[in-house]
C-alpha positions in Angstrom: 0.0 0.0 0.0 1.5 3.6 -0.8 1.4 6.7 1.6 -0.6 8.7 -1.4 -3.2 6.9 -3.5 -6.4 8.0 -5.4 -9.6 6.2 -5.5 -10.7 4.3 -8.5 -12.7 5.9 -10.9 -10.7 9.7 -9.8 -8.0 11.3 -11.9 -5.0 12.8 -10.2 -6.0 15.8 -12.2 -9.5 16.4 -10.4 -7.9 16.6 -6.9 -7.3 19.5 -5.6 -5.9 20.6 -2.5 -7.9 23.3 0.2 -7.0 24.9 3.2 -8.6 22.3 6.0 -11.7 24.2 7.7 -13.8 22.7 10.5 -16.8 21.4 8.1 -14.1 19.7 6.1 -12.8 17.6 8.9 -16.6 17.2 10.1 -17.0 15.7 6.8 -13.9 13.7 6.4 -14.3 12.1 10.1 -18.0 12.2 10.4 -17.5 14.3 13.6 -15.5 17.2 14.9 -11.9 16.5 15.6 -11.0 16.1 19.3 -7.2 18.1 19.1 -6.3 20.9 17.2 -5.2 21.0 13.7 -4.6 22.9 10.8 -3.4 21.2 7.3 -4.8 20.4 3.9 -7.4 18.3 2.5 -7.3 16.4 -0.7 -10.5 16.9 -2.6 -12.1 15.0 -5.1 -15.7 15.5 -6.5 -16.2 18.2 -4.1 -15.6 15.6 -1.0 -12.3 15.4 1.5 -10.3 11.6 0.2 -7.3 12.6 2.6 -5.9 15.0 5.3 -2.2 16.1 5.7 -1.4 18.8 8.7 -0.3 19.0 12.3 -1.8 18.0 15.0 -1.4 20.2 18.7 -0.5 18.3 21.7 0.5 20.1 25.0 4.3 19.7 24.2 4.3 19.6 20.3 3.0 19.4 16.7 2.1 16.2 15.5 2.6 15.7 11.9 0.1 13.7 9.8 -1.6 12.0 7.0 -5.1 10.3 6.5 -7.0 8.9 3.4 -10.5 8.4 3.6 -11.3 3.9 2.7 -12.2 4.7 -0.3 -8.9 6.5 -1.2 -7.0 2.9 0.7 -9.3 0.5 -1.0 -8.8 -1.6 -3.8 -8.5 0.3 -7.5 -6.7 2.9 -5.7 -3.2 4.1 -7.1 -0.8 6.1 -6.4 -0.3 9.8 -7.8 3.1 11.0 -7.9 1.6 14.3 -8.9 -0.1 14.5 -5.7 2.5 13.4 -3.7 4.6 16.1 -4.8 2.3 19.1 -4.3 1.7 17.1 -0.9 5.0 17.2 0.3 5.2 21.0 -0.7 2.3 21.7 1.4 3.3 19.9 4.4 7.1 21.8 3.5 4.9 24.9 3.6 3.2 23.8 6.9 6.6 23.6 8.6 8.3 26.7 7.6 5.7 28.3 9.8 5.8 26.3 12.8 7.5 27.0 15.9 8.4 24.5 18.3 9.1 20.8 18.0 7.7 18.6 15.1 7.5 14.6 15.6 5.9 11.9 13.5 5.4 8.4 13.5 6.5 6.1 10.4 3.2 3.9 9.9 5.2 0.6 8.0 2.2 -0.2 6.6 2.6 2.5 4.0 5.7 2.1 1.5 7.8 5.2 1.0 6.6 6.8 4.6 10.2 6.6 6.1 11.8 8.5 2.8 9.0 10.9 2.5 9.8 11.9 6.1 13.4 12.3 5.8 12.8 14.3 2.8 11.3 17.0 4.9 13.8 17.2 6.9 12.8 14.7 9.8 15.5 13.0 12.0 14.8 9.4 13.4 15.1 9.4 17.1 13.6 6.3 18.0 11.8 2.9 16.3 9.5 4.7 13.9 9.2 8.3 15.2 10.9 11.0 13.7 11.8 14.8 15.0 11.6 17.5 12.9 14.9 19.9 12.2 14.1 23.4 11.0 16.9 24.1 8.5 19.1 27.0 9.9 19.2 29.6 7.8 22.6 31.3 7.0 23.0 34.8 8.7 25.3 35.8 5.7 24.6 38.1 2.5 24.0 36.4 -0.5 
């Protein structure tokens, strides 16, 4: 199973990607979500197939992904397209946040381990992964 897939029957090129509001994530979980978050939701057809964002807790931001069943089902496939604009959101996301950053590698989807270290996670322990916000040189350019 891959980290990003589409439902069958949905082209890459229908998705879209929107700011995640509160009826969003109503709709996506079927009630309102106990923590706080802020991310993205992948649309398709008008309705939410996954979530990527950060999740508050006391201490931290939480980074993660969901896809709806029908986006993990069978027919689904995997959009490169989608990962890419993904990953620049979640890049985006990042930039912004202040404080620490951890996530979880779910082995159960392929590529989750690069995809983190390509946003500039660190593994600290079995499966979970602290973010490092890149220092920005001080110098002239």
């Amino acid at each position: 199973m891959n980290l990003w897939t589409i439902p069958a029957g949905v082209r890459p090129e229908d998705c879209t990607f929107e700011p995640l509001m509160p009826s969003i994530a109503r709709r996506f979980y079927g009630s309102p979500p106990a923590r706080t978050m802020r991310g993205y939701a992948v649309m398709a057809g008008g309705e939410p197939i996954a979530i990527v964002g950060l999740l508050r807790d006391p201490y931290r931001w939480v980074l993660f992904s969901e896809a709806s069943e029908a986006a993990r089902g069978d027919g689904a496939f995997s959009a490169r397209r989608l990962v890419v604009l993904g990953v620049r959101k979640l890049q985006e996301m990042l930039d912004g946040v202040a404080g620490p950053v951890q996530a979880m590698a779910d082995d159960r989807y392929e590529g989750a381990q690069a995809l983190l270290e390509r946003l500039g996670f660190e593994r600290m322990t079995q499966g979970v992964y602290q973010w490092r916000k890149p220092q920005h040189s001080s110098r002239p350019h």
